[in-house]
Backbone as XML, in Angstrom:
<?xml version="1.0"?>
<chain id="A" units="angstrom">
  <residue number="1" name="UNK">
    <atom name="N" x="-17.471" y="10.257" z="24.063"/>
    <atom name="CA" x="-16.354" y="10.359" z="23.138"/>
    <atom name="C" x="-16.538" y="9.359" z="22.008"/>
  </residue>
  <residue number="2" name="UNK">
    <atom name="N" x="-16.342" y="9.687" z="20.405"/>
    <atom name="CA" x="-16.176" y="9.354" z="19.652"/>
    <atom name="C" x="-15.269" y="8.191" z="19.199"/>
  </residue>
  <residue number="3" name="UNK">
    <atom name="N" x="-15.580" y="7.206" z="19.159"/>
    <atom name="CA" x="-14.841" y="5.800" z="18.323"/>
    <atom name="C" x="-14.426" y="6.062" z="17.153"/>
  </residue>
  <residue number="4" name="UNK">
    <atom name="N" x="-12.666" y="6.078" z="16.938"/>
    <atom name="CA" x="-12.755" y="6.705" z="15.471"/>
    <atom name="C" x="-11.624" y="5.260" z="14.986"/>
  </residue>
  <residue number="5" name="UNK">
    <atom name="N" x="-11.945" y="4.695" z="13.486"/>
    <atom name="CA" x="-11.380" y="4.047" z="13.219"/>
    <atom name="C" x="-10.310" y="4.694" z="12.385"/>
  </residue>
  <residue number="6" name="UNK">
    <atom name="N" x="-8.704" y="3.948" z="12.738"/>
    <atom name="CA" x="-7.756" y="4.366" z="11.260"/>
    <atom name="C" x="-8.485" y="4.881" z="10.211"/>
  </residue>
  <residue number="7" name="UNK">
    <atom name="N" x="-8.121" y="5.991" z="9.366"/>
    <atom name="CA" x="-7.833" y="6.441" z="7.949"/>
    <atom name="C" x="-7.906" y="4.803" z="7.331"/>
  </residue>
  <residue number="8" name="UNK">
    <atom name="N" x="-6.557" y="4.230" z="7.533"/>
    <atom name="CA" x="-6.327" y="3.327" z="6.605"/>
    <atom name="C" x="-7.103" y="2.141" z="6.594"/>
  </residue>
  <residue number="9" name="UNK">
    <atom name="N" x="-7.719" y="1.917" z="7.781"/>
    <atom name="CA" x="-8.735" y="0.735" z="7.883"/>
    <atom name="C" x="-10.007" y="1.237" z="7.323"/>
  </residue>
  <residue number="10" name="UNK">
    <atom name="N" x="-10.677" y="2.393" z="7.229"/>
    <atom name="CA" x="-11.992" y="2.601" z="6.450"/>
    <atom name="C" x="-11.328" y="2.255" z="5.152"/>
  </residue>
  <residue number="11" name="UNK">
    <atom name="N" x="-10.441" y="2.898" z="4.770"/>
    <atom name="CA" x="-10.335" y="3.056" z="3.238"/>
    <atom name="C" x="-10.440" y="1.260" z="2.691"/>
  </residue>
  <residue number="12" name="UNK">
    <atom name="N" x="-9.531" y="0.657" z="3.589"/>
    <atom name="CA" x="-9.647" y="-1.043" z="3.426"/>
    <atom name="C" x="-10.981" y="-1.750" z="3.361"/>
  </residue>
  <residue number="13" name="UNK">
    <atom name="N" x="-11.578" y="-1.406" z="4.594"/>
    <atom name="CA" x="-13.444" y="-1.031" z="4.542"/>
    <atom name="C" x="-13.932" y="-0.786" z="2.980"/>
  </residue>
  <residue number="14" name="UNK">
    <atom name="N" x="-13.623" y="0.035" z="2.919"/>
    <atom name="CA" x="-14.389" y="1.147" z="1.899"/>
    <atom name="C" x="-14.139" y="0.234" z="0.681"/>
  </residue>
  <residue number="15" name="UNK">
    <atom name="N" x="-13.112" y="-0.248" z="0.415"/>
    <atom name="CA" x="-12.242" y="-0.477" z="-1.141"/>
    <atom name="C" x="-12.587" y="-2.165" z="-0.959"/>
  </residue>
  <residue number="16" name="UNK">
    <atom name="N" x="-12.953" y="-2.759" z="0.284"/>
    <atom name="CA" x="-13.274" y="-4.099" z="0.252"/>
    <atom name="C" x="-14.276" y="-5.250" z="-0.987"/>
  </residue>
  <residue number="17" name="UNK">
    <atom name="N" x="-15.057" y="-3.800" z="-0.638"/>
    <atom name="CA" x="-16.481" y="-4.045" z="-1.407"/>
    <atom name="C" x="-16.024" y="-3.986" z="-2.970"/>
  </residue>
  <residue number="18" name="UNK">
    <atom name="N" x="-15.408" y="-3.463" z="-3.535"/>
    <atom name="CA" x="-15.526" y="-3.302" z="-4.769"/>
    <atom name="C" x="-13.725" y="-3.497" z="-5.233"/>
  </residue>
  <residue number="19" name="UNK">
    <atom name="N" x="-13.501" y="-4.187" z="-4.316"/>
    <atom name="CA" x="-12.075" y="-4.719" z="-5.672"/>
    <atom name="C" x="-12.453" y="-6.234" z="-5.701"/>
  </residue>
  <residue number="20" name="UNK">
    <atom name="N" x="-11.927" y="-6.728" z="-7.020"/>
    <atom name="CA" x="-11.803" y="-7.888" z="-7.249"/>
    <atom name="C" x="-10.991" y="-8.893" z="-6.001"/>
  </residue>
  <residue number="21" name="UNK">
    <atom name="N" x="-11.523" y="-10.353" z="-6.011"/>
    <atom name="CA" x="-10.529" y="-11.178" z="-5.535"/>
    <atom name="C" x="-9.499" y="-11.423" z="-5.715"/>
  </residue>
  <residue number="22" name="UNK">
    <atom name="N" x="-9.107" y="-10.954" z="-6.805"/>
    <atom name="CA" x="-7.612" y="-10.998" z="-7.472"/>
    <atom name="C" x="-7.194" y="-10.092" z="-8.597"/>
  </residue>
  <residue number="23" name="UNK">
    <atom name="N" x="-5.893" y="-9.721" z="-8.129"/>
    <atom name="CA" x="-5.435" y="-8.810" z="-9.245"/>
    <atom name="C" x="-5.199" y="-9.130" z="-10.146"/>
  </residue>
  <residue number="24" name="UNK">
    <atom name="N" x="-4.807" y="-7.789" z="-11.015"/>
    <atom name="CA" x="-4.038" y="-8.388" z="-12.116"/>
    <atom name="C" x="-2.651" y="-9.395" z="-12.204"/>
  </residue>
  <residue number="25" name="UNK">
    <atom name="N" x="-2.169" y="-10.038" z="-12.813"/>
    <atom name="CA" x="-0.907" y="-10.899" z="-12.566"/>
    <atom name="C" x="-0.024" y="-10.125" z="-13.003"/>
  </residue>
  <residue number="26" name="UNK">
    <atom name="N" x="0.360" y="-8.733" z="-13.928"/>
    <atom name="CA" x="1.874" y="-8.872" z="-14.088"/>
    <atom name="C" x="1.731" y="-6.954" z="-13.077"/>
  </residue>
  <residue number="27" name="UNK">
    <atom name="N" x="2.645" y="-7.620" z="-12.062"/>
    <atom name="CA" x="2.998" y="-6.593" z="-11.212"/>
    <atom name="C" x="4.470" y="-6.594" z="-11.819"/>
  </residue>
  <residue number="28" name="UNK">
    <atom name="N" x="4.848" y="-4.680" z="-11.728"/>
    <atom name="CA" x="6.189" y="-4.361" z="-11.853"/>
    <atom name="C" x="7.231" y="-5.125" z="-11.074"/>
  </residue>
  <residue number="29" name="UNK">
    <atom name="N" x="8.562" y="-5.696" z="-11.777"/>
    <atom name="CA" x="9.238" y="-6.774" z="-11.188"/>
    <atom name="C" x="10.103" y="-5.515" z="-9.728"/>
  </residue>
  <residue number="30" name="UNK">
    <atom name="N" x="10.214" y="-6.588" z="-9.134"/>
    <atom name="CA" x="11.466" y="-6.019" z="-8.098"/>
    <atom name="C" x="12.410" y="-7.213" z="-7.689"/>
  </residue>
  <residue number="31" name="UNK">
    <atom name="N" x="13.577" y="-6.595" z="-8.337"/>
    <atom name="CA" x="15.211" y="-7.078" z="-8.336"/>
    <atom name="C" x="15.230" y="-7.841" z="-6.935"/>
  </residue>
  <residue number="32" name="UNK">
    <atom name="N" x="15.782" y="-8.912" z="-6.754"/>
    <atom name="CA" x="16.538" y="-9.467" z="-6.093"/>
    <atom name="C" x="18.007" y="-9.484" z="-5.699"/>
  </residue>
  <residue number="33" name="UNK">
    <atom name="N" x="18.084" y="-9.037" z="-4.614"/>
    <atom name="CA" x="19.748" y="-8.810" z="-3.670"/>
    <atom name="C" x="19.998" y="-9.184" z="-2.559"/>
  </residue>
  <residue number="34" name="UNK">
    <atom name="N" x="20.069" y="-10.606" z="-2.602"/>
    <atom name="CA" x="20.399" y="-11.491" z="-1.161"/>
    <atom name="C" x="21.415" y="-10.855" z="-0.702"/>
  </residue>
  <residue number="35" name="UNK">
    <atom name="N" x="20.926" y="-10.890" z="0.712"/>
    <atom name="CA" x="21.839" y="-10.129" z="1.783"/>
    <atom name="C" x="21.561" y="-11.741" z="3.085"/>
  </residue>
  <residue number="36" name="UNK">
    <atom name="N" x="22.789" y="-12.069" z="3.148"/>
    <atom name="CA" x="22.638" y="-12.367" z="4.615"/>
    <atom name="C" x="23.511" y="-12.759" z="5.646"/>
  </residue>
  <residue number="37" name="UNK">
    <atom name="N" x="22.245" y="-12.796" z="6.974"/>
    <atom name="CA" x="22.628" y="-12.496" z="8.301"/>
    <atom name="C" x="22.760" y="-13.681" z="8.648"/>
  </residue>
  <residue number="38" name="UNK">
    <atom name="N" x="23.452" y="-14.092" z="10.043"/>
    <atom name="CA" x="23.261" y="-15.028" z="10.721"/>
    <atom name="C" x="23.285" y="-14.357" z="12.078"/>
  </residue>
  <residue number="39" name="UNK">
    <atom name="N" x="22.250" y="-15.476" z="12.625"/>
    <atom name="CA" x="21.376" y="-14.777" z="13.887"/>
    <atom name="C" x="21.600" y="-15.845" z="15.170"/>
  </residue>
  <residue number="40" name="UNK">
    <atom name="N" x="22.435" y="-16.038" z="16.105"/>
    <atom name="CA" x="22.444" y="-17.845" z="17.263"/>
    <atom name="C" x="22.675" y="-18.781" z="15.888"/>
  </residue>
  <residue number="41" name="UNK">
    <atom name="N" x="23.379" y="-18.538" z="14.961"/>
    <atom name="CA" x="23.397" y="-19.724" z="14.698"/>
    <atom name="C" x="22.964" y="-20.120" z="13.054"/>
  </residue>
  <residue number="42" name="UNK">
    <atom name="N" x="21.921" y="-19.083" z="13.194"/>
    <atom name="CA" x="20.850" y="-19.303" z="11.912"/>
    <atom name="C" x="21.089" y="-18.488" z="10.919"/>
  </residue>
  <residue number="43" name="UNK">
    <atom name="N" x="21.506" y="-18.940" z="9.573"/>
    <atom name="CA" x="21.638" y="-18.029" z="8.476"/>
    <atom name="C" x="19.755" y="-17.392" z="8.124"/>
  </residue>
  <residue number="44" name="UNK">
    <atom name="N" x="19.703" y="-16.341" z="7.846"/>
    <atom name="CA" x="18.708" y="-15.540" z="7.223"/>
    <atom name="C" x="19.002" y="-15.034" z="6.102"/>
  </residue>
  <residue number="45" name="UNK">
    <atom name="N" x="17.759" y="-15.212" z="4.924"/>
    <atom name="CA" x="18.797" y="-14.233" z="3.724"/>
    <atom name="C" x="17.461" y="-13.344" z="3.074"/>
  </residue>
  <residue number="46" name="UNK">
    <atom name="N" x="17.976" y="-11.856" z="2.948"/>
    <atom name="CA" x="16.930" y="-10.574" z="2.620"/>
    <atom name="C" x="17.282" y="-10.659" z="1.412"/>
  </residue>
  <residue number="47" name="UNK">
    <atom name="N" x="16.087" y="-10.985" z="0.964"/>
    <atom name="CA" x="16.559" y="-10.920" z="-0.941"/>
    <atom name="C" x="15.773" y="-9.554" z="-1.103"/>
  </residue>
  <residue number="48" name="UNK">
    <atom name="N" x="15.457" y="-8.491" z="-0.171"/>
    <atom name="CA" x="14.616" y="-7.006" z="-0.283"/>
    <atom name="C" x="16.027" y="-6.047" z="0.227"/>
  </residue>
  <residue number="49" name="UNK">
    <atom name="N" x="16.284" y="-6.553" z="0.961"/>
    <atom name="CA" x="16.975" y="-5.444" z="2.366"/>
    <atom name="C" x="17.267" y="-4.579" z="1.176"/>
  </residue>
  <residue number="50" name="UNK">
    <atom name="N" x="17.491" y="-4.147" z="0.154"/>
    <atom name="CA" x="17.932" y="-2.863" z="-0.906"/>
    <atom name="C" x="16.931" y="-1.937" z="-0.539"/>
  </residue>
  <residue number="51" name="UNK">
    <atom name="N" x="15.832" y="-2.235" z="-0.652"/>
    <atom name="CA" x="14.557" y="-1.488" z="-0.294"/>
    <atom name="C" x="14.561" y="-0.682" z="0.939"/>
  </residue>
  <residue number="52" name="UNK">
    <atom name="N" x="14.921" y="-0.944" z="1.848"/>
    <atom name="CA" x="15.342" y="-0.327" z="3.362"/>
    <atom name="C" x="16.088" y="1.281" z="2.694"/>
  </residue>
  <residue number="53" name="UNK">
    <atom name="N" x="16.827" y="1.218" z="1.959"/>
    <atom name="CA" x="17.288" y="2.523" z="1.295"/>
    <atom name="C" x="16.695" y="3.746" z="0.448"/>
  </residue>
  <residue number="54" name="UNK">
    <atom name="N" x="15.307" y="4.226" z="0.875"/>
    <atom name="CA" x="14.491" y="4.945" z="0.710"/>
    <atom name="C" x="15.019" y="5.959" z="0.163"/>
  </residue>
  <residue number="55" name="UNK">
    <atom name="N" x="16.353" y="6.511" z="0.243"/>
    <atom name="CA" x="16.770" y="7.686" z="-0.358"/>
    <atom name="C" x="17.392" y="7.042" z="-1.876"/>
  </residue>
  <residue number="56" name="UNK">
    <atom name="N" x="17.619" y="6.369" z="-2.268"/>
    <atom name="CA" x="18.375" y="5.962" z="-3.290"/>
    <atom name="C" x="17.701" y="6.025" z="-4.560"/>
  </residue>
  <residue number="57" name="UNK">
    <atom name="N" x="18.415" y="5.894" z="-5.781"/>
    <atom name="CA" x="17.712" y="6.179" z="-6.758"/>
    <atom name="C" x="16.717" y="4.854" z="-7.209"/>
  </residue>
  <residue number="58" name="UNK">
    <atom name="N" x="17.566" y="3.589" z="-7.206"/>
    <atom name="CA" x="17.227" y="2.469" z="-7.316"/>
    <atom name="C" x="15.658" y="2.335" z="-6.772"/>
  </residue>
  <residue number="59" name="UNK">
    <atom name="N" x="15.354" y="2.082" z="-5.352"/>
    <atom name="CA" x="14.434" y="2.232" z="-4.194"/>
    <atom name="C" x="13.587" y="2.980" z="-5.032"/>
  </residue>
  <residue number="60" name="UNK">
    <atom name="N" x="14.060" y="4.512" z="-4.870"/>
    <atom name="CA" x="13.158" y="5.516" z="-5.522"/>
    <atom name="C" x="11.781" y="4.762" z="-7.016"/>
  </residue>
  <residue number="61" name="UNK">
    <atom name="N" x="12.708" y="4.764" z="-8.370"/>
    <atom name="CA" x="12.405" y="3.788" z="-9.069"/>
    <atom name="C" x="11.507" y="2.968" z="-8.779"/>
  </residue>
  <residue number="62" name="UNK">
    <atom name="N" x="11.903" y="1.916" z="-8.375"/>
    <atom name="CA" x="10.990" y="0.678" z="-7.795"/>
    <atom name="C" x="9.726" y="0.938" z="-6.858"/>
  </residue>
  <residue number="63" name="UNK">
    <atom name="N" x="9.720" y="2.084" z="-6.110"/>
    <atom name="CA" x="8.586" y="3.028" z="-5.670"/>
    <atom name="C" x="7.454" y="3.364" z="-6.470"/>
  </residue>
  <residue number="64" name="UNK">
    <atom name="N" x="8.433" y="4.263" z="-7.197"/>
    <atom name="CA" x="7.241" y="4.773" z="-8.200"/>
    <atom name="C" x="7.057" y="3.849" z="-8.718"/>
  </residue>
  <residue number="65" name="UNK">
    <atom name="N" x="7.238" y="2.937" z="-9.391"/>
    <atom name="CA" x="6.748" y="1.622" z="-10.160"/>
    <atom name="C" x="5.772" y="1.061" z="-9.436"/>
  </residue>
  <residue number="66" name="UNK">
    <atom name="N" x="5.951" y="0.730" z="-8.330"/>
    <atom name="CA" x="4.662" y="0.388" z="-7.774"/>
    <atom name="C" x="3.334" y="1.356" z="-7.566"/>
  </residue>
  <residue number="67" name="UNK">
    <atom name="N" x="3.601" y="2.224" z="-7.564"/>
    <atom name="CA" x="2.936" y="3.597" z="-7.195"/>
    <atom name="C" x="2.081" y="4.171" z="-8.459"/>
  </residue>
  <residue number="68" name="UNK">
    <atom name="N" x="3.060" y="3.493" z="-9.409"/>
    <atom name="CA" x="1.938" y="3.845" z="-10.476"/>
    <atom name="C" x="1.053" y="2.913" z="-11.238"/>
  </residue>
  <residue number="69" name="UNK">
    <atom name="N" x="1.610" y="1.529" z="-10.552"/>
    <atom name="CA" x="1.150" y="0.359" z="-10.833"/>
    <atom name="C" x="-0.341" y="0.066" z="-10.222"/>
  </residue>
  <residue number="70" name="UNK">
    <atom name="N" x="-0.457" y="0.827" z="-9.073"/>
    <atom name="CA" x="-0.905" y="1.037" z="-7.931"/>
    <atom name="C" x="-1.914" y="1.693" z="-8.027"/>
  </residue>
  <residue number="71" name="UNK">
    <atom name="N" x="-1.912" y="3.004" z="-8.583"/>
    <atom name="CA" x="-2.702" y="4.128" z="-8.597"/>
    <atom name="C" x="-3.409" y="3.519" z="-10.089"/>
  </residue>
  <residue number="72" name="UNK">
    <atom name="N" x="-2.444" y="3.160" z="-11.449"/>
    <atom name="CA" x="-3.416" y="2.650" z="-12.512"/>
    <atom name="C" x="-4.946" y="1.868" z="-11.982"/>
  </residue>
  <residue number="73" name="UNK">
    <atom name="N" x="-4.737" y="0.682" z="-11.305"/>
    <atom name="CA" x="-5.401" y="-0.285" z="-10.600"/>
    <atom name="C" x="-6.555" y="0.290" z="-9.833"/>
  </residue>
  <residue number="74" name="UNK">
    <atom name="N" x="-6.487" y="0.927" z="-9.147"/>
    <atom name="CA" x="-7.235" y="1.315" z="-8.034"/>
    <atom name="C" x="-8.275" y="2.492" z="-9.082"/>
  </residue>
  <residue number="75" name="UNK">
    <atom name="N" x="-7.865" y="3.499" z="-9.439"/>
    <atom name="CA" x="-8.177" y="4.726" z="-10.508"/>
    <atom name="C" x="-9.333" y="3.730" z="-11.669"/>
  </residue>
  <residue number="76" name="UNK">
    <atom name="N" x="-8.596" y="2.989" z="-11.905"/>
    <atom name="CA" x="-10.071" y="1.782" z="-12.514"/>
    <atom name="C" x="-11.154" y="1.280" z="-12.548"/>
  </residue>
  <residue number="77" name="UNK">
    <atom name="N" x="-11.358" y="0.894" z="-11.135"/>
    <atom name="CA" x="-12.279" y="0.679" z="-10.669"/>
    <atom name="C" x="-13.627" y="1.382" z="-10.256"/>
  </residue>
  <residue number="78" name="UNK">
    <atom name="N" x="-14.684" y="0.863" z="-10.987"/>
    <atom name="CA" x="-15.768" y="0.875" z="-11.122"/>
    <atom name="C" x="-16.332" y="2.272" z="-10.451"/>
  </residue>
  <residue number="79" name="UNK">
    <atom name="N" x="-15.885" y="1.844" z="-8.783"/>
    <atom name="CA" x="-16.778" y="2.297" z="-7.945"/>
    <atom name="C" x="-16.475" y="3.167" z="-7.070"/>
  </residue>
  <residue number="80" name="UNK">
    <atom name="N" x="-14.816" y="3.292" z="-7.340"/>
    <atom name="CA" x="-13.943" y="4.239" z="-6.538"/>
    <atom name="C" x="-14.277" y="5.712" z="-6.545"/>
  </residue>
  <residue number="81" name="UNK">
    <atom name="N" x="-14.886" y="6.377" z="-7.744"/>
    <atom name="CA" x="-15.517" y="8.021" z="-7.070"/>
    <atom name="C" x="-16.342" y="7.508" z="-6.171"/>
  </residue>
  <residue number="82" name="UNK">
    <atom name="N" x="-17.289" y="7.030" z="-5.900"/>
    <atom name="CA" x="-17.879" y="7.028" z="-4.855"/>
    <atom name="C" x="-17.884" y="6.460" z="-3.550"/>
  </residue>
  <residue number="83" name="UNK">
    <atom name="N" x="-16.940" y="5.251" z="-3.368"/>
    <atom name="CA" x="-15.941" y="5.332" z="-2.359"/>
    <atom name="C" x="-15.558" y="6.548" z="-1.724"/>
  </residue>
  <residue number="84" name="UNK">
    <atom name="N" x="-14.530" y="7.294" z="-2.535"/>
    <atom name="CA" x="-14.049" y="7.897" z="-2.393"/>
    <atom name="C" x="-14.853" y="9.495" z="-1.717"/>
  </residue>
  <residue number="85" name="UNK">
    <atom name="N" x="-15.798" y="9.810" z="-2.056"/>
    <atom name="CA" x="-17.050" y="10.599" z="-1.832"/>
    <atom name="C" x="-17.310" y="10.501" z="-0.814"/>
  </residue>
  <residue number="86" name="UNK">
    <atom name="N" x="-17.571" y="9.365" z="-0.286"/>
    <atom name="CA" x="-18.215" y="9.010" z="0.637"/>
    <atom name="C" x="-17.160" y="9.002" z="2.145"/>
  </residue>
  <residue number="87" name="UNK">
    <atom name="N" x="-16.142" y="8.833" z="1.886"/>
    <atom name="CA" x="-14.960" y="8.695" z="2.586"/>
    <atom name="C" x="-14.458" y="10.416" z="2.839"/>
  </residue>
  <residue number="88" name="UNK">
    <atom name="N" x="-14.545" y="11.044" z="1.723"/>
    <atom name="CA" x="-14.224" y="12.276" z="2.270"/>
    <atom name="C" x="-15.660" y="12.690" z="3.013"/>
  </residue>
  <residue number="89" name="UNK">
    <atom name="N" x="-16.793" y="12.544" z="2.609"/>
    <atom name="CA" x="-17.708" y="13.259" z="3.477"/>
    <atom name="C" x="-17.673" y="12.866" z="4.949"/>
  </residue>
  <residue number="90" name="UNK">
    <atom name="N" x="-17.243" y="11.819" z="5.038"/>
    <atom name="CA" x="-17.014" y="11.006" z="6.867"/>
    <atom name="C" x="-15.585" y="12.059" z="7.356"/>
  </residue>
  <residue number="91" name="UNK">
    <atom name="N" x="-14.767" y="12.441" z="6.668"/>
    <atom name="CA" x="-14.033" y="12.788" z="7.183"/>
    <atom name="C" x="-13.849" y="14.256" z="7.584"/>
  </residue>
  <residue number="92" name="UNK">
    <atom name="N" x="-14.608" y="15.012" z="6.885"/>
    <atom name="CA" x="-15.123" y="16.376" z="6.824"/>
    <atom name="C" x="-16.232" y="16.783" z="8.049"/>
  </residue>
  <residue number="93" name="UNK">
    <atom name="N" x="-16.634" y="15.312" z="8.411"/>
    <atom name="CA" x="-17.524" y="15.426" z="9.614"/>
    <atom name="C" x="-17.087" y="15.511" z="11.032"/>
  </residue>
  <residue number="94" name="UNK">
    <atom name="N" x="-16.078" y="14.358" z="11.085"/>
    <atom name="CA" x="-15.539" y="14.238" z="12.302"/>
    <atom name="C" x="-13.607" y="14.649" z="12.320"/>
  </residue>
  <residue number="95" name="UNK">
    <atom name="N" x="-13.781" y="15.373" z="13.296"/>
    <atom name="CA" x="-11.986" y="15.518" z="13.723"/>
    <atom name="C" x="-11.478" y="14.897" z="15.123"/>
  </residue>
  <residue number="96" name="UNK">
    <atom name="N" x="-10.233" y="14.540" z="15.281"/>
    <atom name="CA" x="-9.816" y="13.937" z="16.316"/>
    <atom name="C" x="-9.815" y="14.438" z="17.706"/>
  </residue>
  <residue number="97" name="UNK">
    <atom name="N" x="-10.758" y="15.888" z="17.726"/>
    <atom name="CA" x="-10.781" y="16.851" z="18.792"/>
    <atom name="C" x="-12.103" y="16.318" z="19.401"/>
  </residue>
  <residue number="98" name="UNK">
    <atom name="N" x="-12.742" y="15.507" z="18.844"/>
    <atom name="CA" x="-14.342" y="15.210" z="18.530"/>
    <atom name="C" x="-14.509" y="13.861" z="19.731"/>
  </residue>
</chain>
């Protein structure tokens, strides 16, 4: 039987090699909305918890913002068709029946 690693860990694999050590610096902002809990005792405060609301328009927004922030970045790089090539041909080879 076949050793199959995550989808998402090749691609991490795959994309290791050829992204920079560091990104670009201006990532799309995301709002701050302290929320907080206290837990035995202990105040906690979610300056995200808005985000937990996946259906909302707000959330939504701030999604795609990253998403396209995201996809610009990656779509850039050098070396990503062939990453990418190479990643679908591994995957076209083996199935989880395998």
């Amino acid at each position: 039987m076949k050793s199959r690693l995550p989808a998402s860990l090749l691609l991490a694999f795959g994309l290791s090699a050829i992204i920079p050590s560091h990104a670009p610096a201006k990532y799309p902002p995301t709002e701050k909305k302290p929320v907080t809990d206290e837990y035995h005792g202990i105040k906690v405060v979610d300056d995200y918890r808005w985000l937990e609301e996946a259906g909302s328009p707000p959330v939504k927004a701030s999604t795609q913002a990253q998403n396209a922030y995201s996809r610009a970045y990656l779509d850039a790089l050098p070396d990503r068709a062939g990453v990418e090539q190479r990643l679908t041909g591994w995957y076209a080879k083996d199935t989880p029946s395998q």
